[in-house]
N, C-alpha and C positions, 0 to 999 in steps of 0.2 A: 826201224822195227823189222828185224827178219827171224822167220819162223819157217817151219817146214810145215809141209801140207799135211792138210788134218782130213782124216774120212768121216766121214759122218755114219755113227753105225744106226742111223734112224732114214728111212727114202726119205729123200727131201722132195724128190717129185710128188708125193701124196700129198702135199701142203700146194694152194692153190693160191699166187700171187696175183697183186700188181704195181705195176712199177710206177712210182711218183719218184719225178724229178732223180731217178737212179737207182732209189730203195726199194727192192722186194718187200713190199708189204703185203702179210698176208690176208686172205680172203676169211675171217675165221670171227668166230663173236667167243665169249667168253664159257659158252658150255660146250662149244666144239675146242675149246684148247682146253679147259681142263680133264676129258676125257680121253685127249691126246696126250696130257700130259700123264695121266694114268697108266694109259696102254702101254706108252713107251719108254717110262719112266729109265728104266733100268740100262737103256740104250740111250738116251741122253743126257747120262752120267759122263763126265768131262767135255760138255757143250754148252753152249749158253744160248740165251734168248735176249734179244735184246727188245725195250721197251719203248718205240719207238713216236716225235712227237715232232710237232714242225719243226723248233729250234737243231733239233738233232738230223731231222731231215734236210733241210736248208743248209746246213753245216755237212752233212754228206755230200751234197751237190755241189760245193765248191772244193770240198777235199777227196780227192779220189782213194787216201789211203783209208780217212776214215770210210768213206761209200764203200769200199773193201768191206773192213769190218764190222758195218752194217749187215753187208750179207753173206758175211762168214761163217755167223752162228746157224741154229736149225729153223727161225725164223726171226722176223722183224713185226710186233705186232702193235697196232694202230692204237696206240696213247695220245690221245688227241682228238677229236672231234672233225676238225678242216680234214685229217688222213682219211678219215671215218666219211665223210661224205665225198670227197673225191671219187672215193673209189668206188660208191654207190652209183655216183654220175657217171663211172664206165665201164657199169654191167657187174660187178660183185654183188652176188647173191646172199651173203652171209657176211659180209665185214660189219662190223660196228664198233665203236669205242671198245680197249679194252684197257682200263689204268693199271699200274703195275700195283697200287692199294689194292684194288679188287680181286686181282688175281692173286694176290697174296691172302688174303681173304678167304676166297673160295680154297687155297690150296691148307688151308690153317682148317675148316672148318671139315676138310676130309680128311685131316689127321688123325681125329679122333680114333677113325676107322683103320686109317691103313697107317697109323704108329710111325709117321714119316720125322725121319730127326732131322731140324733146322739149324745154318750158322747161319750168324747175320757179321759182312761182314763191311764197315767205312764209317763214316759219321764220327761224331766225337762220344767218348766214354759218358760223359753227363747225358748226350740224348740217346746212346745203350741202354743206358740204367733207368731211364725213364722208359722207357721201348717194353724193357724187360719187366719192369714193373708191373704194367699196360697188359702186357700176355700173356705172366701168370694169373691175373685177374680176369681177363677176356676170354683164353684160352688153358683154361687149369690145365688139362690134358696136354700142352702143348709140346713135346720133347725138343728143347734148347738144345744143342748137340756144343755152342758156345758163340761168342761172341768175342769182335775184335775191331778196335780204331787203329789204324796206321796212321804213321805219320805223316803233316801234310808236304810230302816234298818225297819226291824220288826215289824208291828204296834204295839204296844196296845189293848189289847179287847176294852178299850174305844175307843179310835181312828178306829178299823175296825168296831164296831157299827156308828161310825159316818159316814164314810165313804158308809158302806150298806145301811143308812140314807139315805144322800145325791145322790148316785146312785138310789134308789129306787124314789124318789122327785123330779128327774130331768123325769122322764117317760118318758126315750128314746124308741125307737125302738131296736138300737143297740147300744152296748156297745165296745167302739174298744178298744182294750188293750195293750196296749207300756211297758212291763215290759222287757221283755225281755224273751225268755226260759234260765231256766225253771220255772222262779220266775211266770210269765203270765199263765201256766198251773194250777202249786198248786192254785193259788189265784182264778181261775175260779174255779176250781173241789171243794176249799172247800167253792166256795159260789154257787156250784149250785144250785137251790131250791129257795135259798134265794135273788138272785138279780133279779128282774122282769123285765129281758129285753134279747134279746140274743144276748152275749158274747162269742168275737173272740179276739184271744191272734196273735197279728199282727207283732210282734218282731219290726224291723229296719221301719216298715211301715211310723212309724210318722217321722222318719228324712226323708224317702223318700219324703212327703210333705210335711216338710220341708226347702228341699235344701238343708240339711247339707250332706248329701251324694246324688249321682247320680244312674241310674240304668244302666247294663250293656248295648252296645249297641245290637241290636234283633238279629248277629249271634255269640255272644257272650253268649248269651240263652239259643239259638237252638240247642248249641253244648257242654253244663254243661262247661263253662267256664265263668259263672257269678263270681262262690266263687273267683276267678283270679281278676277279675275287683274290687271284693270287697275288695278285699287281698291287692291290687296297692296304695285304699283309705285309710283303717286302717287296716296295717301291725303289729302294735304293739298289736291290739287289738285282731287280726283274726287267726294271722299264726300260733299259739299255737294250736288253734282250729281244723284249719283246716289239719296242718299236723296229727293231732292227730286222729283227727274222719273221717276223708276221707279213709285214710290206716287203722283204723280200721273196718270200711263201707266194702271197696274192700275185705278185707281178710272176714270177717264172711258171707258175703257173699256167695264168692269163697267156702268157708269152708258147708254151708249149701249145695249147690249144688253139691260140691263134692262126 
């Protein structure tokens, strides 16, 4: 993956990190970014955010290109709870959980006001169309700008010009992205610059409105036993995952402070 360098027309110094195991994760709760995301809306159009959670962090920590692409966007912000309290443990005044559901949430419920038009763009057409069902009901007001499933396997140069097309023609605001990590990261970083709108890589976000999955209940949450609840839903899918990158989370951890 080779791209040229991208400037960021937003300070990146005004965002106040800290570094786990590599990741610039920000210092930020969910009403300090969505007010951020307000202010500077217009300048972090062809940038991404990435949504960041231990499996994706633990997988930065051993891949330096994705660790790259972790902190190539305008930030990395704490989807997780274990991110969420680490970084409380050294000195972050202001981090707390922030799921990319929520923040899609909160960024849907100031639509109303500021008219922001949305693509959503991965996932399969069955859970589009249920998505889209979900947020004309939830969200009457909500301006769809369009939606799109790629295929699951590699584009094409032709096919990823078509698609930056397309993305670019639709003149969203935001761009939400259901690919999944870490597929949803490489595909922002290497179209930063190039897609005119600002892109956030949302993982499970689109089954969440959906319905094909449910969300933990809130002391489920409060107490990092979501991945449990998620584990209960798709076991075949998750437990690999999550035995895998949780113990290694705790242990590098441990190992750093040590």
């Amino acid at each position: 993956m080779v791209r040229g360098q991208f400037t960021h027309k937003t300070d990146k110094s005004q965002i106040s990190t800290t570094d786990i195991l590599g990741v610039n994760i920000a210092d930020i709760n969910i009403r300090q970014l969505t007010d951020f995301t307000m202010k500077n809306l217009e300048n972090l159009k062809g940038d991404y955010l990435c949504v960041s959670n231990v499996h994706t962090t633990v997988t930065a920590y051993e891949d330096e290109v994705y660790r790259n692409i972790q902190n190539s966007g305008i930030m990395a912000i704490p989807d997780g709870n274990p991110l969420a309290v680490v970084g409380k443990k050294r000195g972050c005044k202001n981090i707390e959980r922030i799921t990319g559901i929520a923040y899609m949430r909160k960024i849907f419920d100031i639509s109303r006001e500021k008219h922001y038009r949305h693509f959503f763009y991965g996932s399969t057409q069955n859970t589009l169309d249920k998505m889209c069902e979900n947020l004309k009901r939830e969200y009457p007001y909500l301006d769809i700008a369009g939606m799109y499933s790629p295929p699951f396997r590699k584009l094409t140069d032709t096919e990823s010009s078509q698609v930056i097309e397309l993305l670019n023609n639709a003149n969203a605001d935001f761009i939400w992205i259901g690919l999944g990590a870490i597929k949803q990261e490489i595909f922002m970083w290497e179209n930063q610059g190039t897609v005119n709108s600002f892109m956030i890589g949302v993982g499970a976000g689109f089954d969440y409105l959906a319905g094909n999955i449910r969300q933990a209940p809130k002391f489920m949450q409060q107490h990092s036993l979501e991945w449990l609840f998620r584990l209960c839903q798709q076991p075949k899918r998750l437990l690999k995952r999550y035995l895998y990158t949780n113990t290694k989370f705790i242990l590098h951890i441990c190992r750093k402070q040590g």
